[in-house]
LUMLOLUM-380394 format. One record per residue (C-alpha): x, y, z; residue in one letter; residue number from 1. Coordinates in nm, 2 decimals, always signed. Layout:
BEGIN
      xx      yy      zz  r    k
       X       Y       Z  A  NUM
...
This chain:
BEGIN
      xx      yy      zz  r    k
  +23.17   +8.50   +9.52  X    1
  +23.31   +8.30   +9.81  X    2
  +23.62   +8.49   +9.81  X    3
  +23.43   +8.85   +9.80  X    4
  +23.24   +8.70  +10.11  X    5
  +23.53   +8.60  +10.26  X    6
  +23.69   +8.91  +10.23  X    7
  +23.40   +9.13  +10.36  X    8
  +23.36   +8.92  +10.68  X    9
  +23.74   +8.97  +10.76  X   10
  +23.74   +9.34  +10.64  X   11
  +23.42   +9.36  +10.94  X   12
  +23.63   +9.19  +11.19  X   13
  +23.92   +9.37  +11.11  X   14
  +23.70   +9.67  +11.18  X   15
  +23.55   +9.60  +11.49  X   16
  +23.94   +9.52  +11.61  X   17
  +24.05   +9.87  +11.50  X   18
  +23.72  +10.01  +11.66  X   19
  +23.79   +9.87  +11.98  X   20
  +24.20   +9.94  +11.98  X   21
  +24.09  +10.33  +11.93  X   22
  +23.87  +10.33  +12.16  X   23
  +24.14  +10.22  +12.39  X   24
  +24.40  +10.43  +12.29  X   25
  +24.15  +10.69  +12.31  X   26
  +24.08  +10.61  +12.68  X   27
  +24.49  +10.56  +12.74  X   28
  +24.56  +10.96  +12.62  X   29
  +24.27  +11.09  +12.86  X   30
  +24.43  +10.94  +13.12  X   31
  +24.76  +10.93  +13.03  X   32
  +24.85  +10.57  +13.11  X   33
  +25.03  +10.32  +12.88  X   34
  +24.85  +10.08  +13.02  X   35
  +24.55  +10.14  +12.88  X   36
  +24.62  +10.15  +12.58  X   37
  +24.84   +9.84  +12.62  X   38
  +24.57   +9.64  +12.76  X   39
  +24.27   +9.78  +12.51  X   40
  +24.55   +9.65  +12.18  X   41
  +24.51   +9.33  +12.33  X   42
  +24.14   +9.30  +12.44  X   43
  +24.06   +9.46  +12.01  X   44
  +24.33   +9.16  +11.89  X   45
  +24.11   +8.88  +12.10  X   46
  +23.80   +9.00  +11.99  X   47
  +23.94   +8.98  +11.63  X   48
  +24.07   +8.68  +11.64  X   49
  +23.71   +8.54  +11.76  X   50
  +23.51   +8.67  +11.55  X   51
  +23.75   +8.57  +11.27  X   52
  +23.75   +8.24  +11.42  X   53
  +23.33   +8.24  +11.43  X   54
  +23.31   +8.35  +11.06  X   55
  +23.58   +8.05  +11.01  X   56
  +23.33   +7.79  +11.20  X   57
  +23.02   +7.90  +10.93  X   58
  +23.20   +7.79  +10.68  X   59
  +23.24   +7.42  +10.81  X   60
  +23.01   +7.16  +10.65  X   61
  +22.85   +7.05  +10.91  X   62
  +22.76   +7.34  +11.08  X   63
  +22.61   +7.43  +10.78  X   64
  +22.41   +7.09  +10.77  X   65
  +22.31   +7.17  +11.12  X   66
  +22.16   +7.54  +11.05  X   67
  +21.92   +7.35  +10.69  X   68
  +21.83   +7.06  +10.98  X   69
  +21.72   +7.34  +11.20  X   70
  +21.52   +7.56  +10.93  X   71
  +21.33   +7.26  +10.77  X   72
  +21.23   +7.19  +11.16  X   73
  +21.10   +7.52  +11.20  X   74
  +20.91   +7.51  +10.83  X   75
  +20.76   +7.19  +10.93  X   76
  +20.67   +7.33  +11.30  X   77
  +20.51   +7.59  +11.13  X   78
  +20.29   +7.37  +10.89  X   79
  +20.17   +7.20  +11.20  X   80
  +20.09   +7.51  +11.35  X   81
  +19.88   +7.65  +11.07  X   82
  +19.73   +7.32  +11.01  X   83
  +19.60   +7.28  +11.38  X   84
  +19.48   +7.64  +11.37  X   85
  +19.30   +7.58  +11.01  X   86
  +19.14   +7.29  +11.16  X   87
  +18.99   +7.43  +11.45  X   88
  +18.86   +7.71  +11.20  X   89
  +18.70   +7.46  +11.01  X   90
  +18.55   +7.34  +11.32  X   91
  +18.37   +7.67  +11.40  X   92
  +18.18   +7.64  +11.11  X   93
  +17.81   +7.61  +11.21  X   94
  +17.73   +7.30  +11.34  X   95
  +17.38   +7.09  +11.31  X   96
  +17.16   +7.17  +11.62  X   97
  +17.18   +6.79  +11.73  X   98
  +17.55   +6.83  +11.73  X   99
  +17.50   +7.15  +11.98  X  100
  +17.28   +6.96  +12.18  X  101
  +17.58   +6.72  +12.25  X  102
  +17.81   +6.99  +12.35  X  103
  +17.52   +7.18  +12.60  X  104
  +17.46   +6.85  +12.77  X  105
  +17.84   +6.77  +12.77  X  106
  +17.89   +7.06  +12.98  X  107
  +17.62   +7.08  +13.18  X  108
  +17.75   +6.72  +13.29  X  109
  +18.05   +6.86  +13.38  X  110
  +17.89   +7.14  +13.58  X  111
  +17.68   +6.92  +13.78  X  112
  +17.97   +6.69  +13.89  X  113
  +18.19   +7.02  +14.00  X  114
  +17.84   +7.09  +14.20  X  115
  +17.84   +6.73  +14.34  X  116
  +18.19   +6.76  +14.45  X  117
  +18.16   +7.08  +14.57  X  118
  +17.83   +7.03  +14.73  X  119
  +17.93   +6.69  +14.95  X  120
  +18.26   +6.90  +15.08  X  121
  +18.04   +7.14  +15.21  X  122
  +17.71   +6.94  +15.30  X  123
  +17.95   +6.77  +15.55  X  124
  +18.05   +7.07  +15.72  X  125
  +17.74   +7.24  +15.73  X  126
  +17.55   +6.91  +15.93  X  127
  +17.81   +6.95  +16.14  X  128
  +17.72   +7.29  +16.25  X  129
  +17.34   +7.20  +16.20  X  130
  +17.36   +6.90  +16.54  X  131
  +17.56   +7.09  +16.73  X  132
  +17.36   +7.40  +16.69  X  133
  +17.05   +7.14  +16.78  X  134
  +17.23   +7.00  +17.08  X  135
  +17.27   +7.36  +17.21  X  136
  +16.93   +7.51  +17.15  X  137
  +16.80   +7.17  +17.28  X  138
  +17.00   +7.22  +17.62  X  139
  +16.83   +7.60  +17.64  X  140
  +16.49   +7.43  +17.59  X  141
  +16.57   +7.16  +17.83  X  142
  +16.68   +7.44  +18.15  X  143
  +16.42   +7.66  +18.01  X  144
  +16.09   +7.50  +17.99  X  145
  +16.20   +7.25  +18.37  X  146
  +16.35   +7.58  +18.60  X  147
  +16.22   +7.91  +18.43  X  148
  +15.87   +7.84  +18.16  X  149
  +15.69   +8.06  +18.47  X  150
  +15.87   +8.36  +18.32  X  151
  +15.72   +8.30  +17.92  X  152
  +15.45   +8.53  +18.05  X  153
  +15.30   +8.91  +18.02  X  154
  +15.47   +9.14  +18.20  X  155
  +15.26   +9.49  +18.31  X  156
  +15.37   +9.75  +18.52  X  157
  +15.13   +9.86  +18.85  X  158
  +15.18  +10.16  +19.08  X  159
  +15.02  +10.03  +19.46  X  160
  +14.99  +10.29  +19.74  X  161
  +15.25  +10.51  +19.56  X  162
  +15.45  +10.16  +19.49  X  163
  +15.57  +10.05  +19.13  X  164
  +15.60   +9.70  +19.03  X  165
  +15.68   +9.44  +18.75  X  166
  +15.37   +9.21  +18.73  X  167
  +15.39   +8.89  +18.54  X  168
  +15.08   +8.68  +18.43  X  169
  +15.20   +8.32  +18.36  X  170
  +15.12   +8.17  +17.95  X  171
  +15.12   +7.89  +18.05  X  172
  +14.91   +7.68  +18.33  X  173
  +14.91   +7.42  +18.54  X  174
  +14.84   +7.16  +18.30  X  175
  +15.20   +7.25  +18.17  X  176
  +15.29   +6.98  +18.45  X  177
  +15.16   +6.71  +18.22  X  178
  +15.34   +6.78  +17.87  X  179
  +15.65   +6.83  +18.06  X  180
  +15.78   +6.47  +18.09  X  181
  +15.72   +6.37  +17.68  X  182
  +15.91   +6.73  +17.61  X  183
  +16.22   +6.63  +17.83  X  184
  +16.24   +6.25  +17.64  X  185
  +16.17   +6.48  +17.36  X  186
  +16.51   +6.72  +17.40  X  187
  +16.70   +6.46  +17.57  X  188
  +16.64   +6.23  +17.25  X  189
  +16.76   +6.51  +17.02  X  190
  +17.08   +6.61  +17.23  X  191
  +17.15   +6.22  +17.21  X  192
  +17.08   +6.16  +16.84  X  193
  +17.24   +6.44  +16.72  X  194
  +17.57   +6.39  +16.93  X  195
  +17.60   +6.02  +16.79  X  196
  +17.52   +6.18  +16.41  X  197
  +17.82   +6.42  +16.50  X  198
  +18.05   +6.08  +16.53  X  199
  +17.85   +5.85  +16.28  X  200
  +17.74   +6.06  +16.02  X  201
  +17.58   +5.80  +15.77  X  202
  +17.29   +5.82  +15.57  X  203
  +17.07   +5.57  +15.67  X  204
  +17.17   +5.62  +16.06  X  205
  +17.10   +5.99  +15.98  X  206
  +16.73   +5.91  +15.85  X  207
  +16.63   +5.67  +16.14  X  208
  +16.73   +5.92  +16.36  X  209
  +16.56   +6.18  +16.25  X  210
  +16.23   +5.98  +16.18  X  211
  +16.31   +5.85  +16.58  X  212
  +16.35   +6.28  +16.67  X  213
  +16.00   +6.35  +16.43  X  214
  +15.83   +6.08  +16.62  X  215
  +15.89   +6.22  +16.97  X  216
  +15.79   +6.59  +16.84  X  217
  +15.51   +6.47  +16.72  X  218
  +15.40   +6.32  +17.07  X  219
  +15.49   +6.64  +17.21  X  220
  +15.26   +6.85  +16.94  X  221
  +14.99   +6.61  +16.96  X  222
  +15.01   +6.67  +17.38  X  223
  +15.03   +7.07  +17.37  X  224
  +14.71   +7.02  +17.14  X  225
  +14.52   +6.79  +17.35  X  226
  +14.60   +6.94  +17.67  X  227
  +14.60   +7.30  +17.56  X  228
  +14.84   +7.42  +17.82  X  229
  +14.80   +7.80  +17.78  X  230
  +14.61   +8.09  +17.96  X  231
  +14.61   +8.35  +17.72  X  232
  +14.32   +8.51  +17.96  X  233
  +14.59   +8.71  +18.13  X  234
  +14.64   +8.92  +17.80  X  235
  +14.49   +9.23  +17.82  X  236
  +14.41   +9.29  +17.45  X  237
  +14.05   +9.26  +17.30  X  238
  +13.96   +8.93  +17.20  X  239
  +14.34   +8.84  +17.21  X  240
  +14.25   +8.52  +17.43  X  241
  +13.99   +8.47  +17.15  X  242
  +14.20   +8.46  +16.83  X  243
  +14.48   +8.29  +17.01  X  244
  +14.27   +7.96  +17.09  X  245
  +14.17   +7.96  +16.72  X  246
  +14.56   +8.04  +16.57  X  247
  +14.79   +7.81  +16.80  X  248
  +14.57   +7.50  +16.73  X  249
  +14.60   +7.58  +16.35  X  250
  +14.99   +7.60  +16.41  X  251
  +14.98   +7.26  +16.58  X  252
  +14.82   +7.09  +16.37  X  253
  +15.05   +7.23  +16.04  X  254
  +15.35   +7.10  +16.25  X  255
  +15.19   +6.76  +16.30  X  256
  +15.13   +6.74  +15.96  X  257
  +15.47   +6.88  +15.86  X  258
  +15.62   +6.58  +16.07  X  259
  +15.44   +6.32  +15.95  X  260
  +15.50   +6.38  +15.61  X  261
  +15.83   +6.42  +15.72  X  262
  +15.88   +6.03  +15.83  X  263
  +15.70   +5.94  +15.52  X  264
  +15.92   +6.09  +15.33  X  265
  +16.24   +5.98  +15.52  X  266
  +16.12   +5.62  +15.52  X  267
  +16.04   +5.63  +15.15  X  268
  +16.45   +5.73  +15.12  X  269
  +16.56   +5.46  +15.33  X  270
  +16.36   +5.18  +15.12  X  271
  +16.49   +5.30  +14.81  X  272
  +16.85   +5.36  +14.90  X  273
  +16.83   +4.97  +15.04  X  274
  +16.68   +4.90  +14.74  X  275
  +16.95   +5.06  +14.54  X  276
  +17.20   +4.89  +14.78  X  277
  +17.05   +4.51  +14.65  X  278
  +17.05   +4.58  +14.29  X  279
């Protein structure tokens, strides 16, 4: 049996030898140069003699052992593989419904902490762009409402002896003059506050200030309401002054008591987060 094996692997090397050597000779009569055919009899005799020397090297013992070692790796690879995969279909059998209950609240865990992380990245950035949009809204106010607050008025156009004009009727009165000083602390506070929260941007610094900030607007609310300094007689609609006096007190007073629940509230968070901080 060995020697009929041996025979047929040299009989198919022999082959592939003569195969090639025609194929040269082949290419050495279409072109009619010796050397072809020279060189392609000694390419077909080196590829005989490795193959015949490959075939030779499979018989050897120990290439032999090698090529068992290497199947019973793969046949115990492939165990592994089919038990791992058996496994995880024994898994998916239907579990109990407290077992479920582990897995949802395993994962929404995990979804919550990517939402933390992602959430104080961005939190960061977006107070950023909160104090400096307050600091320059605050500046507007602060040129606004000290050089220009005569033009927040109603504007109506009059022809005189053939002679068109703008007209503008004031909103707001004299007694402006009076809530003016408590609305500059007021802005200038604010531009102050929220350049140092630009540079310090710590939680508890970030709730005094703001509970300093809702203090000062609610000095300025509770002054627009006592002093009332609008003339909403200049409008020329029916019983527009009227509905006007009734709304804007309504409005102040909802901001006033927006505010103060807002320093309640921010109070409340800094006791407990000092709280926290002792425990």
């Amino acid at each position: 049996m060995a020697e009929g094996e041996k025979n047929t692997k040299k009989t198919a090397a022999e082959s592939f030898s003569e195969m090639v050597r025609e194929f040269g000779n082949a290419l050495g009569e279409i072109f009619k140069d010796p050397k072809v055919q020279e060189r392609a009899q000694a390419f077909a005799q080196s590829i005989g003699q490795a193959i015949q020397a490959f075939t030779d090297k499979l018989k050897e013992e120990e290439v032999k052992q090698r090529f068992r070692q290497a199947g019973r790796t793969a046949e115990q690879f492939g165990q592994k593989v089919t038990k791992h995969f058996g496994a995880s279909k024994k898994d998916s059998s239907p579990r109990s419904d407290f077992e479920m209950g582990i897995d949802k609240a395993v994962q929404w865990a995990r979804r919550m902490g990517t939402r933390r992380n992602d959430y104080l990245r961005s939190t960061r950035v977006q107070r950023l762009i909160s104090y400096n949009l307050a600091i320059a809204w605050n500046f507007i106010f602060l040129i606004f409402f000290n050089f220009f607050h005569q033009y927040l008025a109603y504007y109506h156009y009059e022809i005189a002896e053939g002679v068109g004009q703008w007209m503008r009727e004031p909103l707001l009165s004299a007694e402006f003059a009076t809530v003016l000083p408590i609305l500059n602390i007021a802005l200038i506070l604010s531009i102050l506050g929220n350049g140092v929260l630009i540079v310090f941007d710590k939680y508890l610094l970030r709730q005094g200030v703001f509970i300093i900030l809702h203090v000062f607007s609610l000095a300025v609310t509770s002054s627009f309401l006592t002093v009332f300094p609008f003339n909403f007689e200049v409008l020329p609609f029916p019983n527009a002054s009227q509905v006007l006096s009734i709304i804007v007190p309504i409005v102040l007073i909802a901001i006033i008591i927006g505010l103060i629940v807002g320093i309640v509230v921010r109070i409340v968070r800094i006791v407990i987060t000092s709280i926290r901080a002792k425990i």
